[in-house]
C-alpha atoms as a printed R data frame, in Angstrom:
    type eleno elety resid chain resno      x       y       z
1   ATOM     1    CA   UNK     A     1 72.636  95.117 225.725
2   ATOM     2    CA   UNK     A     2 71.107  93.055 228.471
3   ATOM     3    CA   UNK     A     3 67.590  91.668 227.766
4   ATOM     4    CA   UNK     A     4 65.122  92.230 230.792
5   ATOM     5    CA   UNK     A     5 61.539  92.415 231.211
6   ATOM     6    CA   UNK     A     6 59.387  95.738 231.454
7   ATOM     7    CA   UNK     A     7 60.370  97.453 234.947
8   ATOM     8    CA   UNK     A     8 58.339  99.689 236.700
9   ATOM     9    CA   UNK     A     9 59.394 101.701 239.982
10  ATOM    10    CA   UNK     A    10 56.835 101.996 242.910
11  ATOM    11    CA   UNK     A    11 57.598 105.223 245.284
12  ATOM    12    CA   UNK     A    12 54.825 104.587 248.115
13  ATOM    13    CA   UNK     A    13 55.151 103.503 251.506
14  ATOM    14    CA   UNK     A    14 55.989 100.010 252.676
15  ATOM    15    CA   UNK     A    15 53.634  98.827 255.508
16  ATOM    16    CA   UNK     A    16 53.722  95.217 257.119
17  ATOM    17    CA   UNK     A    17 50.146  94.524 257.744
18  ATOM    18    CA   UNK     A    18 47.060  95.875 256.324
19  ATOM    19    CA   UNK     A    19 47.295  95.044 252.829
20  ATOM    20    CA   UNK     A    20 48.333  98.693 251.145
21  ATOM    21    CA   UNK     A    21 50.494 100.792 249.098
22  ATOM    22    CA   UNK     A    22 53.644  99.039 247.937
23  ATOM    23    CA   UNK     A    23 52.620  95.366 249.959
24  ATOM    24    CA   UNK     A    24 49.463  95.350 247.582
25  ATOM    25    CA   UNK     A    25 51.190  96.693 244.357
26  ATOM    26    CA   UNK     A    26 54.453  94.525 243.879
27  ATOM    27    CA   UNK     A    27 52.630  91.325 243.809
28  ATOM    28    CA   UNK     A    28 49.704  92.144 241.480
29  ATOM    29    CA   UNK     A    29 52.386  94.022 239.365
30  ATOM    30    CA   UNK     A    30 54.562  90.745 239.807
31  ATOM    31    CA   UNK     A    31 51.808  88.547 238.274
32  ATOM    32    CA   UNK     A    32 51.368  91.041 235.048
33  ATOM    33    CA   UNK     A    33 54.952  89.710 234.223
34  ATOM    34    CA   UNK     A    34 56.403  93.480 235.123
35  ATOM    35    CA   UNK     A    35 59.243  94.140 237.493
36  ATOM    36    CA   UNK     A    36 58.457  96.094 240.422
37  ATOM    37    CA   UNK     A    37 60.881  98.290 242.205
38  ATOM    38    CA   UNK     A    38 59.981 100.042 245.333
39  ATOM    39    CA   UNK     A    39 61.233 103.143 246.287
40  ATOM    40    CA   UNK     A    40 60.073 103.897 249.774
41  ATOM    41    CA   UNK     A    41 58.905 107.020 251.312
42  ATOM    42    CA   UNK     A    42 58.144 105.845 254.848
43  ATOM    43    CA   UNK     A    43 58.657 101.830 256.575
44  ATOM    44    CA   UNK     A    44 55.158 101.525 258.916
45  ATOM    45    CA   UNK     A    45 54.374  98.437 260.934
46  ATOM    46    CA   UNK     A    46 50.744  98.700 260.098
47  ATOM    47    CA   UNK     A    47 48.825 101.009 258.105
48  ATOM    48    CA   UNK     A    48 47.431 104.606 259.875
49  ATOM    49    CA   UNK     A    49 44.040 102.839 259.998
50  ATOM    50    CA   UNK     A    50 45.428 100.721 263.399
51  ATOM    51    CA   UNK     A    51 45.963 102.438 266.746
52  ATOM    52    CA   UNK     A    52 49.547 102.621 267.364
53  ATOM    53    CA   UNK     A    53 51.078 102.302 264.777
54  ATOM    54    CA   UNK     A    54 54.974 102.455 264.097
55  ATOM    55    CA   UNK     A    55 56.166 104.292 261.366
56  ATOM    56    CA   UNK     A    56 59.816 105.336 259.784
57  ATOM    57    CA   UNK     A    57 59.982 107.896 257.978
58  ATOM    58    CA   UNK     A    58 62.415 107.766 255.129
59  ATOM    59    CA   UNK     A    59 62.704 111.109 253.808
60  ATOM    60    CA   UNK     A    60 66.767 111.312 254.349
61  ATOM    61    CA   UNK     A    61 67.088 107.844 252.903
62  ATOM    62    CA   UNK     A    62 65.294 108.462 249.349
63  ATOM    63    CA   UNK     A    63 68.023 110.744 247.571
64  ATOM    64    CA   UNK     A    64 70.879 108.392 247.835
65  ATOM    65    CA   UNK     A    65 68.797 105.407 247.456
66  ATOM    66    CA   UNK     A    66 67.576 107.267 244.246
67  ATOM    67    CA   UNK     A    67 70.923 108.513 243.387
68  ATOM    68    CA   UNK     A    68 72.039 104.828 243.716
69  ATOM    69    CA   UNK     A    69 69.696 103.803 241.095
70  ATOM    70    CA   UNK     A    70 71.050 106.185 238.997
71  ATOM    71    CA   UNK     A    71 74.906 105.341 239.543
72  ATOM    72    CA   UNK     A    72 73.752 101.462 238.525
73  ATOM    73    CA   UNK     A    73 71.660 103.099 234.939
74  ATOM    74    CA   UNK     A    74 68.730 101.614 235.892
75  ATOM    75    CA   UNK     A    75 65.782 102.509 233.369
76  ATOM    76    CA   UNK     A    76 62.097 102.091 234.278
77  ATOM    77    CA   UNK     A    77 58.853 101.364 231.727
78  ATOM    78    CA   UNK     A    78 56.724 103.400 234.727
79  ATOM    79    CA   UNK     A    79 57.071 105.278 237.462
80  ATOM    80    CA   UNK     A    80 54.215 104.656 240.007
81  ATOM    81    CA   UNK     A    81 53.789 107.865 242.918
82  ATOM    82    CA   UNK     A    82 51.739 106.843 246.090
83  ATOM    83    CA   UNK     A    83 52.033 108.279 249.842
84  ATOM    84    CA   UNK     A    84 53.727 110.987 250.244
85  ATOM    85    CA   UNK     A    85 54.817 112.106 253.773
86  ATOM    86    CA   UNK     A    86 55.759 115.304 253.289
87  ATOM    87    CA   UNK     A    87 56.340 118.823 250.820
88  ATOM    88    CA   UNK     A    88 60.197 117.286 250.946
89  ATOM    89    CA   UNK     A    89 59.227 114.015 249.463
90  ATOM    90    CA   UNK     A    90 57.223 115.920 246.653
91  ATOM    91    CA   UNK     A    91 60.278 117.720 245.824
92  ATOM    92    CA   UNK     A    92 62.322 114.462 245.536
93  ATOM    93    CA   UNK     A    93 59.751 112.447 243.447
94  ATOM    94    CA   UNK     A    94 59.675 115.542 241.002
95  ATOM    95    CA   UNK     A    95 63.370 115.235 240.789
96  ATOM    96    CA   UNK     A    96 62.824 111.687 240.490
97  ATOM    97    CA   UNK     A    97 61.110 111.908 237.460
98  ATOM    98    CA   UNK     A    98 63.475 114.239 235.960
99  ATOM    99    CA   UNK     A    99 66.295 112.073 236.201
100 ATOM   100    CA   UNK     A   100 64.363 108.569 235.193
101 ATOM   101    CA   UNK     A   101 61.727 109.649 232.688
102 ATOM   102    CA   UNK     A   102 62.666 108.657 229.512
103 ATOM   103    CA   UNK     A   103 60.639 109.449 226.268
104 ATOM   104    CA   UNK     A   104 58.584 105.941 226.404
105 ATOM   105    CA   UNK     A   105 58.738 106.163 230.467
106 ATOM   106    CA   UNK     A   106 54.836 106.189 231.500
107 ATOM   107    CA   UNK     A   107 54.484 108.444 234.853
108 ATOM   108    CA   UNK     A   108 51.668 107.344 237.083
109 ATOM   109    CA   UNK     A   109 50.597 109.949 240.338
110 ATOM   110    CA   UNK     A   110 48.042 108.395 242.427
111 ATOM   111    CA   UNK     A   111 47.802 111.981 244.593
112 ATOM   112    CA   UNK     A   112 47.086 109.706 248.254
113 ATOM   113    CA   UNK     A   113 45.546 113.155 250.412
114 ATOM   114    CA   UNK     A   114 41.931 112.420 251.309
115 ATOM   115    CA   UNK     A   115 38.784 110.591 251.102
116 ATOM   116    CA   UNK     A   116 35.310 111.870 252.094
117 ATOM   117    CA   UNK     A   117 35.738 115.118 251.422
118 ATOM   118    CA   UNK     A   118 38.479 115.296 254.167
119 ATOM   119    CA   UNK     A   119 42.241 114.968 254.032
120 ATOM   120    CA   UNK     A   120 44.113 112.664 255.931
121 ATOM   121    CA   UNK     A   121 45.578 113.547 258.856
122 ATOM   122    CA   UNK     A   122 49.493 113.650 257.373
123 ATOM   123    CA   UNK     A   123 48.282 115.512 255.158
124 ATOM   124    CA   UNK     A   124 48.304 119.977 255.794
125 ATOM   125    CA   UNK     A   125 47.088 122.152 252.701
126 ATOM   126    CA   UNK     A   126 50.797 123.362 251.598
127 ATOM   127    CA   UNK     A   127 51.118 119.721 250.358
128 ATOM   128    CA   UNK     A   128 47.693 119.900 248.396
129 ATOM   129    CA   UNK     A   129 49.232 122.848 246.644
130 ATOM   130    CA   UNK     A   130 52.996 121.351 246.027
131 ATOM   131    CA   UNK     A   131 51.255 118.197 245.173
132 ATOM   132    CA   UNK     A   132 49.989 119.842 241.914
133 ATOM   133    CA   UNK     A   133 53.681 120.485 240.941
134 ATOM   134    CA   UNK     A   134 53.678 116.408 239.991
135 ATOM   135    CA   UNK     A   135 50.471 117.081 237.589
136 ATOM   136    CA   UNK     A   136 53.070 118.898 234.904
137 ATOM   137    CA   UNK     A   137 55.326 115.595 234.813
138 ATOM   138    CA   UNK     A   138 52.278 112.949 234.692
139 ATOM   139    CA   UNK     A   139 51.165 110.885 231.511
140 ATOM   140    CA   UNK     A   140 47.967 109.606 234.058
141 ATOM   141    CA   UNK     A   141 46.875 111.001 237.432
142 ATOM   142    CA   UNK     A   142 44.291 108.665 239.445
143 ATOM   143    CA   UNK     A   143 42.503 111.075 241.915
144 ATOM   144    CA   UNK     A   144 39.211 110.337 244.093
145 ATOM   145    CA   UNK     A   145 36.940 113.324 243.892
146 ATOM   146    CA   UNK     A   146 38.305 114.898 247.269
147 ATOM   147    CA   UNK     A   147 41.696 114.695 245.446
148 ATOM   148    CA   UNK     A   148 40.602 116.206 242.188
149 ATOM   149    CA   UNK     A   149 38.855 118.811 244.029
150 ATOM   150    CA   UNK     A   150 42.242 119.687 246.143
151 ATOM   151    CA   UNK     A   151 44.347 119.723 243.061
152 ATOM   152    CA   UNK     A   152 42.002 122.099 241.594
153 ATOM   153    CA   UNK     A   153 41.254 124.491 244.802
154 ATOM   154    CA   UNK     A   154 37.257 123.570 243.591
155 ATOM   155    CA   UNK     A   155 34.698 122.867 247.191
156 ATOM   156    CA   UNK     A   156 34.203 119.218 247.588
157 ATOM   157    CA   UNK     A   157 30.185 119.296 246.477
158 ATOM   158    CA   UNK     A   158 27.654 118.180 249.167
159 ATOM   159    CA   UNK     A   159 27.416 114.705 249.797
160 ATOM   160    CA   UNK     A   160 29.882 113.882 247.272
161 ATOM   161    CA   UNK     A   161 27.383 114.185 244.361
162 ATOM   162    CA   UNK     A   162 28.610 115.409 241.270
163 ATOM   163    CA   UNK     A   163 27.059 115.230 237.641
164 ATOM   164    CA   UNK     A   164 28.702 113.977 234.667
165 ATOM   165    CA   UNK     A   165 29.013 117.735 233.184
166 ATOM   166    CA   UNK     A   166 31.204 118.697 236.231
167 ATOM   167    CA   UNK     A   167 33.393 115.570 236.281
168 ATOM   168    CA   UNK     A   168 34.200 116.600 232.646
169 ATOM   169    CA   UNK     A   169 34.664 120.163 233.414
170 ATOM   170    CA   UNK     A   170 37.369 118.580 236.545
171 ATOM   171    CA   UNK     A   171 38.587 116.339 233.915
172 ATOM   172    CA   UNK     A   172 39.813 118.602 231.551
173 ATOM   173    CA   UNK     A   173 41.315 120.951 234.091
174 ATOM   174    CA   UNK     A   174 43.294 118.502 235.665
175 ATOM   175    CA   UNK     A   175 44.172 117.093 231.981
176 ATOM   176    CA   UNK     A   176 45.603 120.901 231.145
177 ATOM   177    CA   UNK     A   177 47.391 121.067 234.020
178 ATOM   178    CA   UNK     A   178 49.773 118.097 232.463
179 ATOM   179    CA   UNK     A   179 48.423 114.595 232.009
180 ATOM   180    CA   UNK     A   180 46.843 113.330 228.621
181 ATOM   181    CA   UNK     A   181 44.790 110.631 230.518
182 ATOM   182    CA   UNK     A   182 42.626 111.130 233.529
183 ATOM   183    CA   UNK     A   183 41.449 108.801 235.751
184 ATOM   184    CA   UNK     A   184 38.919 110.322 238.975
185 ATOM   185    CA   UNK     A   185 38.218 106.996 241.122
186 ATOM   186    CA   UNK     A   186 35.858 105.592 243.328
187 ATOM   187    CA   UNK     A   187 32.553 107.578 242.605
188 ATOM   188    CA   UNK     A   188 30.212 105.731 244.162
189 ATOM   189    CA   UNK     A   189 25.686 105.524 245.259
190 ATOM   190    CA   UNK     A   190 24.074 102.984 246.851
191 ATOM   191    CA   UNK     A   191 24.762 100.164 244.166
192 ATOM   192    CA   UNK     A   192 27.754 100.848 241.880
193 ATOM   193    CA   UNK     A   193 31.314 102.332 242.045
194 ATOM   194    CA   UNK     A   194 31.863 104.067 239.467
195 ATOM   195    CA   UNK     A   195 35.322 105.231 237.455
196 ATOM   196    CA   UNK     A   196 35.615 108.708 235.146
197 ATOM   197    CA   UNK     A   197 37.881 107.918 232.944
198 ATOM   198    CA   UNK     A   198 39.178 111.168 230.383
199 ATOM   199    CA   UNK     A   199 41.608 110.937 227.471
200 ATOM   200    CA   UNK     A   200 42.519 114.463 226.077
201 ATOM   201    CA   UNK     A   201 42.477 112.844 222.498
202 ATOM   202    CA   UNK     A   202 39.657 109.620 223.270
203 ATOM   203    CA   UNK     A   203 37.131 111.337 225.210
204 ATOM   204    CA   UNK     A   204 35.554 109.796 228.190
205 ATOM   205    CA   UNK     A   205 33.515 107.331 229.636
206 ATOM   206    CA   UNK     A   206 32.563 105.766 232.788
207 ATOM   207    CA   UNK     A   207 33.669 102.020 234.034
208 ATOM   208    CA   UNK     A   208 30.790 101.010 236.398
209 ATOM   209    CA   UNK     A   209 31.032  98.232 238.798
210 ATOM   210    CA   UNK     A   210 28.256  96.718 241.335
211 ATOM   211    CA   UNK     A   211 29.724  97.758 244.928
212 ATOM   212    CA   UNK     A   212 30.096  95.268 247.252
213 ATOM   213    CA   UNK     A   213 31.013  95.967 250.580
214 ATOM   214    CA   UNK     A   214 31.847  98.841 252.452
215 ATOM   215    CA   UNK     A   215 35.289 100.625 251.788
216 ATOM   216    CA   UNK     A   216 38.447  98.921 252.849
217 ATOM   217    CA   UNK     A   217 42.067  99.835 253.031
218 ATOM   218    CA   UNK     A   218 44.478  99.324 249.803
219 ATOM   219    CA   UNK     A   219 41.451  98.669 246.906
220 ATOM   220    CA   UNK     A   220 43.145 102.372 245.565
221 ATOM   221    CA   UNK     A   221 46.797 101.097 245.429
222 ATOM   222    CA   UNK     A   222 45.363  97.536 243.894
223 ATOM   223    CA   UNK     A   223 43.530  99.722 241.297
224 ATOM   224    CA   UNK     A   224 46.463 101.734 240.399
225 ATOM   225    CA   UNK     A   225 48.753  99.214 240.194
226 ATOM   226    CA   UNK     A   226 46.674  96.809 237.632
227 ATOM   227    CA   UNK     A   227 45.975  99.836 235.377
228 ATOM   228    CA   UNK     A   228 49.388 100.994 235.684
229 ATOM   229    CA   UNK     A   229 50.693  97.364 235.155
230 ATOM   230    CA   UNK     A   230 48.080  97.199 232.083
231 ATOM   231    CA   UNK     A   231 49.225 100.342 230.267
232 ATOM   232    CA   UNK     A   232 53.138  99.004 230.426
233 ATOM   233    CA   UNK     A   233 52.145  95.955 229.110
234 ATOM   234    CA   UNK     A   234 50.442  97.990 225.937
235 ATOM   235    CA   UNK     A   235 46.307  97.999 227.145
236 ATOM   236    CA   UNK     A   236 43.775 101.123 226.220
237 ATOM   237    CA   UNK     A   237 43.272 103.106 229.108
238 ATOM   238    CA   UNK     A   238 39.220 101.994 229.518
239 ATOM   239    CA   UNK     A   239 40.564  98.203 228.927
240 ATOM   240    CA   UNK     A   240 43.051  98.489 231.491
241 ATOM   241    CA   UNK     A   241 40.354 100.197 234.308
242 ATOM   242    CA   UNK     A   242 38.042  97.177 233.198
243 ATOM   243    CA   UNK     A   243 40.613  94.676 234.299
244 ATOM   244    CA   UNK     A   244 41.625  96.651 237.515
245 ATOM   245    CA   UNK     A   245 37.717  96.704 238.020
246 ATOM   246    CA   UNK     A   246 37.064  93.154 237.574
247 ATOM   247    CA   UNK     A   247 39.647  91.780 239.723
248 ATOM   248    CA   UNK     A   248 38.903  94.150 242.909
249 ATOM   249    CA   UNK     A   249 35.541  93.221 242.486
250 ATOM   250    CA   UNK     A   250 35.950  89.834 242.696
251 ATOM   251    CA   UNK     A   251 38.243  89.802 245.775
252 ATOM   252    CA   UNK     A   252 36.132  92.524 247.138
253 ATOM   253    CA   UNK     A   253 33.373  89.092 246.917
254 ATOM   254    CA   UNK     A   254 35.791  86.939 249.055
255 ATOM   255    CA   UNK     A   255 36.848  89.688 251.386
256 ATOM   256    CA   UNK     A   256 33.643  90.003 252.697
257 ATOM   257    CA   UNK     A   257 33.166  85.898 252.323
258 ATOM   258    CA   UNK     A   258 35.726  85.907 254.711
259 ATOM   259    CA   UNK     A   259 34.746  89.109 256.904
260 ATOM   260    CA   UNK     A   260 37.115  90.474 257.393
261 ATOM   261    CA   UNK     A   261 37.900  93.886 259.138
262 ATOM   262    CA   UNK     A   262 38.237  97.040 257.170
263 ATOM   263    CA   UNK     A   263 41.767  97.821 257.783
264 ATOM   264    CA   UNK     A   264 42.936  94.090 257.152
265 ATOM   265    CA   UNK     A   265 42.226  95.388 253.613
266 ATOM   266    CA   UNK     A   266 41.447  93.139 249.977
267 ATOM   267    CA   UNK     A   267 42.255  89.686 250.160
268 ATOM   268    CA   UNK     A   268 43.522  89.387 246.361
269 ATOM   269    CA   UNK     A   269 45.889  86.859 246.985
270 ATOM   270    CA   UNK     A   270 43.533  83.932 246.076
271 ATOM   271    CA   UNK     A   271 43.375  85.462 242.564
272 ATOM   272    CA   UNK     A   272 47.084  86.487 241.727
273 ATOM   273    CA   UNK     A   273 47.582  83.779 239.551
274 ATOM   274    CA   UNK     A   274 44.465  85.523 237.056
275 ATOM   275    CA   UNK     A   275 46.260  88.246 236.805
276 ATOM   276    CA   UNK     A   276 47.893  88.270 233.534
């Protein structure tokens, strides 16, 4: 049997410029010793935060891609799920979980539909619904409130304010639906981001960081890869939110040493070689 190290396969977008989605998670995964493998769902020149912006979609392309995988028995330790482009794409990640989960396979669905209270454009309300099909086949799902509240048909509350009762409550729903560990990201007020994190048999807590900044493109995929990278490498759920914490945080700090634009996204490449 051929040795290799822990392998995990990204299905997300690839984008050129703007630091996010599979650009930002192969090299932090890279530097946690783990093997990243993308899968892509769409090829853009620059991230849907620039005006124009070329973008491929690679709907037709993912099956046999996939199916090549398959022909070669590759095995993965994770399967990370991103942007999705379409109800199509949904269908083919749920498939693609079928054929590549294993029993010690950890299946990560970062459910990429809105911010704010809003979706994103791409996104129309049949793919909030399909999108809850991937909830029965996750081990962790990473939502932002808007998310959470799409994935369980719940009114986004006014001015994004929610109290630790109902984030339980949302917790627990989402955690029934499929996943034993529940992650619902980016809660923020004026001085801290904070992180409601929900194991069905560990309880809950929240991981609270000082915000810095304003909001910038790719911080989600960062934080979803170093927790996802964590758990493969054999961290406790809070631990492994801690470290993806810490190290946005501190690149958040250079980021805006540097100033740079919002959609030039988080400048962690000066600290990839602390990530461990």
């Amino acid at each position: 049997m051929i040795r290799r190290q822990k392998r995990i396969a990204l299905i997300n977008d690839i984008t050129g410029f703007g630091r996010c989605s599979i650009t930002v998670e192969l090299p932090l995964i890279s530097a946690m010793r783990i093997q990243a493998c993308p899968l892509p769902t769409a090829i853009l020149s620059v991230h849907t935060g620039f005006e124009p912006h070329f973008i491929d979609d690679y709907t037709q392309r993912m099956v046999p891609y996939m199916e090549n995988w398959e022909q070669h028995g590759l095995e993965f330790d994770g399967i990370c799920t991103g942007f999705l482009g379409s109800v199509e794409q949904i269908y083919i990640v749920e498939e693609f979980i079928r054929r590549f989960k294993k029993d010690d396979t950890r299946v990560m669905v970062d459910p990429v539909m809105g911010d704010h209270g809003k979706l994103y454009s791409s996104y129309s309300i049949e793919m909030c619904h399909e999108m809850r099909r991937l909830l029965k086949c996750a081990d962790l799902v990473t939502p932002n409130l808007t998310e959470a509240c799409q994935l369980l048909d719940l009114e986004y509350p006014r001015d994004g304010r929610i109290t630790e009762e109902a984030l339980a409550g949302m917790a627990k729903a989402l955690s029934d639906k499929g996943p034993d560990q529940v992650i619902i990201t980016g809660l923020n007020d004026a001085a801290n981001i904070k992180n409601y994190v929900y194991e069905k048999h560990g309880g809950s807590s929240y991981v609270v960081r000082k915000k810095v900044g304003d909001d910038r493109s790719g911080t989600g995929d960062a934080f979803a890869a170093i927790v996802a990278g964590s758990l493969v490498n054999g961290l406790p759920l809070v631990e492994s939110v801690e470290k993806a914490a810490d190290f946005i945080n501190k690149a958040l700090e250079y980021t805006v040493e540097l100033n740079l634009p919002w959609n030039y996204g988080l400048a962690f490449e000066e600290f990839l070689t602390e990530l461990k």
